[in-house]
Structures are given as C-alpha cells and as structure tokens.
N, C-alpha and C positions, 0 to 999 in steps of 0.2 A: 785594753779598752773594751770596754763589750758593747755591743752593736745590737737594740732589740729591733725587731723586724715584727708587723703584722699586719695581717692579709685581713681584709673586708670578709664578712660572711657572706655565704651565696647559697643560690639555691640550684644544686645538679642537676635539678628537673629541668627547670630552665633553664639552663646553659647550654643542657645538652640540647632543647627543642633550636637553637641558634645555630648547633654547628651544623654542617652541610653534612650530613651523615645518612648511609643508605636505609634509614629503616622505617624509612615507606609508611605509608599510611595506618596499618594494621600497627606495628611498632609504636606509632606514636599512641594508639589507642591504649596498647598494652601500658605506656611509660603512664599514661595519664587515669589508669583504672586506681578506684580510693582502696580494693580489698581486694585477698586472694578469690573468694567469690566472684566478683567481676572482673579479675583477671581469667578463672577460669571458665568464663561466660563467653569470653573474648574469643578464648583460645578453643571451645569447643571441645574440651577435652572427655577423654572417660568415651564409650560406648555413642555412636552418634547414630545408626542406621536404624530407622524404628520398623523399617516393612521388613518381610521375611522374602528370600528367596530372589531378592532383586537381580542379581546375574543369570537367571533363569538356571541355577543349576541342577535344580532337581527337577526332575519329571516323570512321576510315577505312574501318570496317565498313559504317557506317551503319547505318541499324533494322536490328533483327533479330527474326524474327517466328515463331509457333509455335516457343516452349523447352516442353519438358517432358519430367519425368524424364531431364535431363539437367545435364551441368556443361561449359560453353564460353565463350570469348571470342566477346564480341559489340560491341554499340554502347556507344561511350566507350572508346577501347583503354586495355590494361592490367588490366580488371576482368573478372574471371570472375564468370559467373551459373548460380547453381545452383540446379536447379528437381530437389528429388529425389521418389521416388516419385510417385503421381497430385496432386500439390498442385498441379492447375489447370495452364494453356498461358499462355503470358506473352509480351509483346512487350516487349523492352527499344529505346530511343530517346533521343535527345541532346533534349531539349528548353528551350524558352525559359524555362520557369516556375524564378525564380530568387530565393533572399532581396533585400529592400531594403535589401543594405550595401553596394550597390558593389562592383566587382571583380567577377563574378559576369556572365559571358551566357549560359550552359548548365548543366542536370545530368543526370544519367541518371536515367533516367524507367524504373519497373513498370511494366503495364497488364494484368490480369488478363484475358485473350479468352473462356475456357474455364473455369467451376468445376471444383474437384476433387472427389473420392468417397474416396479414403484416408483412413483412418486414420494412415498412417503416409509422413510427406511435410516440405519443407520449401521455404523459398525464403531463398535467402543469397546476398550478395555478398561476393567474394574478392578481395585483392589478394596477388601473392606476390612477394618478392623474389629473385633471385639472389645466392647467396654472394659475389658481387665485392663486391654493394653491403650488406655487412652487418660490414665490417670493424672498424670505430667501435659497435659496439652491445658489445662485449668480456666478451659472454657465455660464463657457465664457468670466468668468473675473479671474485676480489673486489671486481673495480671494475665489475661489469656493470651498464652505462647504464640509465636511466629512459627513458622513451620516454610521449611525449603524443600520444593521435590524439584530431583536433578534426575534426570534418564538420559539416553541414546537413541535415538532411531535415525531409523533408515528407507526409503519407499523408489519407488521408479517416479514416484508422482510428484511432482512439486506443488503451494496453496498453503491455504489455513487450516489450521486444525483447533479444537479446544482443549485446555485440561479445566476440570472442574473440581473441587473440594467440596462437600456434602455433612451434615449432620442427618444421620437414617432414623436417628432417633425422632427427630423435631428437621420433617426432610422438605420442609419449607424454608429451610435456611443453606444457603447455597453459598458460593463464591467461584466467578467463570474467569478465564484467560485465554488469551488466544496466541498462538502460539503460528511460525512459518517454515515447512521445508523449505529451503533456500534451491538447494540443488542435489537434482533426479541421482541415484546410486551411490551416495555419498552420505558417509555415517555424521551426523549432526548431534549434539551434546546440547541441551534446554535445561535452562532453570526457571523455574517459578514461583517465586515468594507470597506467601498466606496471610498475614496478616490473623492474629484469633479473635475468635465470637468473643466478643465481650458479654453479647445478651443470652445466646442461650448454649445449656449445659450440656456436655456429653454423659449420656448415661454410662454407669462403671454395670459388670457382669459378664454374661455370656453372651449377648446379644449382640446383633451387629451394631459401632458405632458410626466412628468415623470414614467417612471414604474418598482417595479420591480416583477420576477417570480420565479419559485420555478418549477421546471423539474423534476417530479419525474424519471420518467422513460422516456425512448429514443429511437429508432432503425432507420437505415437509413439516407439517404443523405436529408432528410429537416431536421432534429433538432438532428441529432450528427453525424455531417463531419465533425467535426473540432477541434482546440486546445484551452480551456478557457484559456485567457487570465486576469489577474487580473488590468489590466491596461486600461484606456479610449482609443479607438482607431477608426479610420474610416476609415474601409473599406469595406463599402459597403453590405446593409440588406441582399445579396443571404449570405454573410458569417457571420453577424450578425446569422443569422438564424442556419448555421452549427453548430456555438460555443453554441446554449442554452442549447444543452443535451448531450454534447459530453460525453464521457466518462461514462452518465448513465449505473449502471452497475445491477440495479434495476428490472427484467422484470415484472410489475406489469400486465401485461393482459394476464398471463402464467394462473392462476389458478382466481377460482370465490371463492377461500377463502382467496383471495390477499386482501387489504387494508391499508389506509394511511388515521391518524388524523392528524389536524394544530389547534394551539392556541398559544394564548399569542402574535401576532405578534404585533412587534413595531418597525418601523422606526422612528430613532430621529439624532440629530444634534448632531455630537463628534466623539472621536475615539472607546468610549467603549460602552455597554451596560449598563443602566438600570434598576430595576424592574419596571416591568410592570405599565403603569399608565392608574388607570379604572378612566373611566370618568360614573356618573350615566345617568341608563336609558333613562332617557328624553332626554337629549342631544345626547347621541348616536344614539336615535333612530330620533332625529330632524335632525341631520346631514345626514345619511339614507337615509331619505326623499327625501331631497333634489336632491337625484339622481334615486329615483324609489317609488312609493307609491299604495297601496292598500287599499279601507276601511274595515273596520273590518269587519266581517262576510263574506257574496259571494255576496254584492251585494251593487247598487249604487241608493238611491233611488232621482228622482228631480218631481219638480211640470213640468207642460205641460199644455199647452190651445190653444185654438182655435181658429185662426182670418180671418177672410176675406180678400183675396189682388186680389183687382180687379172684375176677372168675377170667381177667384176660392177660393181656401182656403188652410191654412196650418198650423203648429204648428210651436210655438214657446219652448224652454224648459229653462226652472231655470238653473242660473248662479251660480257654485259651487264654493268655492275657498280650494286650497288644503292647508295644513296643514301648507308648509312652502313654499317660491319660488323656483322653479325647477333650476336646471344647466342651461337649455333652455327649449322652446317649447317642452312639450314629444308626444308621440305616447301613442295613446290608445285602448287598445286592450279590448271589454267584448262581452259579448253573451244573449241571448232570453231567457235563460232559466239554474238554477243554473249546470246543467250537460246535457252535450250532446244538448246543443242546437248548435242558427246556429249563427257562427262567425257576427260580425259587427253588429250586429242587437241587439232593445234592447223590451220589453215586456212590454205596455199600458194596463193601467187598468181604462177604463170608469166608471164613475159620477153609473151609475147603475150596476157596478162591472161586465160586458162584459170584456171578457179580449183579447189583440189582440197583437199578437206574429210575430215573423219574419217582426218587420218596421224596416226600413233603415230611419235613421236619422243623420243630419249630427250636430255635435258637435264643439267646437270654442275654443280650447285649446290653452292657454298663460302660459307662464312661473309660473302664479301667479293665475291660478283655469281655471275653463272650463267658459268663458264669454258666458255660452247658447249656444245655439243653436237652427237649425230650421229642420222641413221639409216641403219644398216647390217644386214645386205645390202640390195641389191636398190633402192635413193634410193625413186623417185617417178616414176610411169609420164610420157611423154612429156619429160622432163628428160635432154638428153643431157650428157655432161662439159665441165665449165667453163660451161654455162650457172648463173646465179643467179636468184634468185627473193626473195619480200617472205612471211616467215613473220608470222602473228599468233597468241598467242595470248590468247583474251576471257577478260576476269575472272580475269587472273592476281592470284596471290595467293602470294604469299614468308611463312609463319610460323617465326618459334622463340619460340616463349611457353614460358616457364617453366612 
C-alpha cells in the first residue's frame, strides 16, 4: 500500500524568527536585510576606519612642548592642538599609558606645564579632512551618510566635555555632543553617532573638509556661549564657535598635575561603533606622509656644485623626491646647524672639507620631492666651476597639513 505524505509550505524566515535562538538583535537584522547590499551595510564590512593614525602610532614630530594660545600640529601627526587664549602651556606627547583591550601601544598624551588666569580660553583636539577623502559621506544630498566616532580617553579630571563635527567649507554648519568622564585615572571608551548634512555639501579637493573636535575643557564667550545642539544647523561660525565648549565643565588649566590621554580614535560609516581597525605600520605611516614629512635622524643631506652663469657664479643642488606625494606644495622649514642654528639657512661642506654655515639658498619644492634648487648670483665663496660639494640641511621638515 503506499502512504502519500505532505507537509504545508512555510516560510524559514519565519519560523526561524519563532524559535528561541541566540542571534540577537543584529542577527535578526541580518535574516531580515532584502539584498547582499544591505546585508553588507549591516555587517560593515570591507575597510571601515576613515581618519588616519587613530592609535597615535606615528609621531614624527615627537613631544611638543610650551603650546599656548595657539592652534598646531604637534605630537601624534594628523592631530591639531589648540590651546586658545591664557588656558594654561601644555606639552602634548606619544605616550605608553594605554587601555587593557589590546591593540593599543600609544596615545597622545595633555600635560598641563603652566596654569592659566583667563577667563576666556580653551584646550581642544582637532582632526581635519581633505575633500578627496570625504566623497562617500554624500553630504547635501538625501542620502547623507551617518558617521560614528568611537575614541578612548583618560584624565585625572572628572565633568563634561564636547565633541563637535564641522563642515570647514560652509563652517556655519556644525553638529555638538557632549560627552562625561565618569571616573578620575580610568580609561573610558565614548561613541558618538552623526547623523549627515542633508543641506549642505562637502567640498571634494585638497582643501580642508570635514572635521571633527574634541573640547576638553572651555571658559568664556569664544568656545562656551552657547547650547550643543545634536542636530545639523546654520547659523553662522560666531555661534558655531559658542556651541564647541559649552557646557565644559572640565577646568583643565586649574592645576600642572591636570592631564588628558586620547586613543583608539575611529570615525567610520553607520549608526554604531566598531572595534578598532589597525592598519600596519607602513601604511599608516605612508598615509602620514602625505600631509607632513621629516627624514630620519636631524638632517637632510643633497649633492651641490658649482657653475658659471654669465660674468658670475652659482650653485646648483640635487633633486630629492619625498617618500610619498604631498596633499600640495609644502613649506619647508630646516636650519645651519643640528641645534641652535640660524633658520633658513643650510651648511656646505667643500671638496677639501672647509665647511660654510649660515648660506641662504633657495630650494624648488613640488608636491612630489624638492626639483633642486639653486643659489644665484654670486655660488659660495672659495667654490670654483664644476667643483661640488655635500649640502645639509638640520631638522628639515616638508609640511602640507590641511
């Protein structure tokens, strides 16, 4: 006898959402995305870290010491520090003190040297983007991306702090949060979700775009007169400016045993955070580069020689090319001598090792190395034509920071 059997049709999707099964909220996201797209939207997959250097592992600066009333790049590249009005002198530094999650062998380190007396002062770290890298955020349009920045710090200080997201292009358009050290000497992990400009665009190039900061501390009417708003809005950079610190409740330029660590910092695309994604060495420190460069040790060595133009003479010098190509054209700063020499000037070493200090010579910097350079009229006393020579110069230093 034969016995037919059949089973009702059903839906797996739905059965499985019935059974009592561990997979969690995200899971259910994933069972219920319509396309590999929106699964891999879910999943965050492929490259998620957009800022460079977020572990603070490179620091071609090295310490940097006495900031005040000022805004520069210093120690950890890529981070600008900004020490405005008298809120104290500050050393910023790479140091070891780092959470116990692994991943993790430096952050950039405050150290308050100097109390301050203003009223009216702040201390903030900045990070900026260049329009190249801000093409995927599709700000100004309907589809304007979310964006997550997830950090670490650490302070002796407990209070409020702010982080801010910025458009530098159109820097009337702001977005504020505010943020609490819970508890003094203790490494703390913050996320903060963005929400995108729908109204206005990030400009694409070399320019600086997007930015965001990090407020430690505040006082007065330039960076805490006003109310963080968590929302994109435009009006206008004097109040862009009020909303960065409002509310700090932080006084970091009270005492010189004050202090604030940052690591782990990662802006990425979504609503949530995360774990941190290291990228190795080389690449971090090639991306770096690209916005600031030193060579190793204190000094830059090129060939030089000697030619005749006309009824006089002058030098010519060897064409370097730097490591990677620059954001743009940088500025180059070295000196005569490895300490305490005299700015601009670099130190020739004649064929019969005469050595001659304090020349002004003019150099020919391109995005993509120094194309030579010369100095004209008149070379360098004792140098006759076609002789060469061993130019140095100490503590060269190649920037284009945004």
């Amino acid at each position: 006898m034969t016995v037919r059997v059949s089973k009702p049709a059903f839906n797996l999707r739905d059965k499985l959402s019935e059974l009592d099964l561990p997979i969690g909220k995200h899971g259910s996201q994933l069972l219920k995305s319509e396309s590999a797209a929106e699964s891999f939207e879910l999943v965050q997959g492929g490259r998620r870290r957009l800022n460079i250097n977020g572990d603070m592992l490179i620091n071609q600066r090295g310490t940097t010491t006495g900031l005040a009333n000022t805004e520069e790049y210093g120690a950890c590249d890529r981070y600008t520090h900004k020490v405005h009005g008298s809120y104290g002198t500050w050393t910023t530094s790479q140091d070891t003190d780092v959470p116990d999650v692994g991943g993790f062998e430096y952050s950039l380190k405050y150290t308050c040297t100097a109390t301050g007396s203003s009223s009216d002062g702040a201390l903030a770290t900045l990070y900026r983007f260049e329009g190249n890298d801000c093409m995927g955020f599709n700000y100004g349009t309907a589809n304007a991306k979310t964006v997550t920045l997830s950090f670490w710090a650490k302070s002796n200080l407990t209070g409020n702090f702010n982080v801010n997201f910025e458009n530098e292009q159109n820097d009337d358009a702001s977005c504020n949060f505010r943020r609490t050290i819970d508890v003094a000497d203790t490494w703390q992990k913050f996320e903060v979700t963005c929400h995108g400009d729908t109204y206005k665009a990030l400009t694409f190039g070399t320019q600086k775009a997007f930015v965001f900061d990090i407020f430690w501390g505040a006082v007065g009417a330039t960076y805490a007169d006003g109310t963080p708003s968590e929302e994109w809005d435009e009006l206008g950079s004097s109040i862009v400016n009020d909303r960065k610190g409002a509310h700090c409740t932080m006084d970091f330029q009270s005492s010189t045993s004050n202090y604030v660590c940052l690591t782990g910092v990662q802006l990425e695309f979504g609503e949530s955070a995360t774990p941190y994604e290291n990228w190795s060495y080389a690449e971090e420190l090639a991306r770096c580069q690209r916005y600031y460069w030193k060579p190793t040790g204190t000094h830059l060595n090129l060939g030089m020689w000697s030619h005749g133009i006309a009824d006089t003479s002058g030098i010519r010098i060897q064409a370097y090319t730097w490591p990677v190509p620059m954001r743009a054209t940088p500025s180059l700063t070295y000196q005569d001598a490895a300490s305490g020499g005299n700015t601009s000037r670099v130190h020739i070493e004649h064929p019969d090792k005469t050595d001659h200090t304090n020349i002004s010579v003019t150099f020919e910097p391109t995005t993509d190395g120094t194309d030579g350079g010369f100095k004209y009229p008149y070379g360098i006393s004792g140098f006759d034509e076609g002789e060469s020579g061993l130019l140095t110069a100490y503590n060269f230093e190649a920037s284009s920071e945004v």
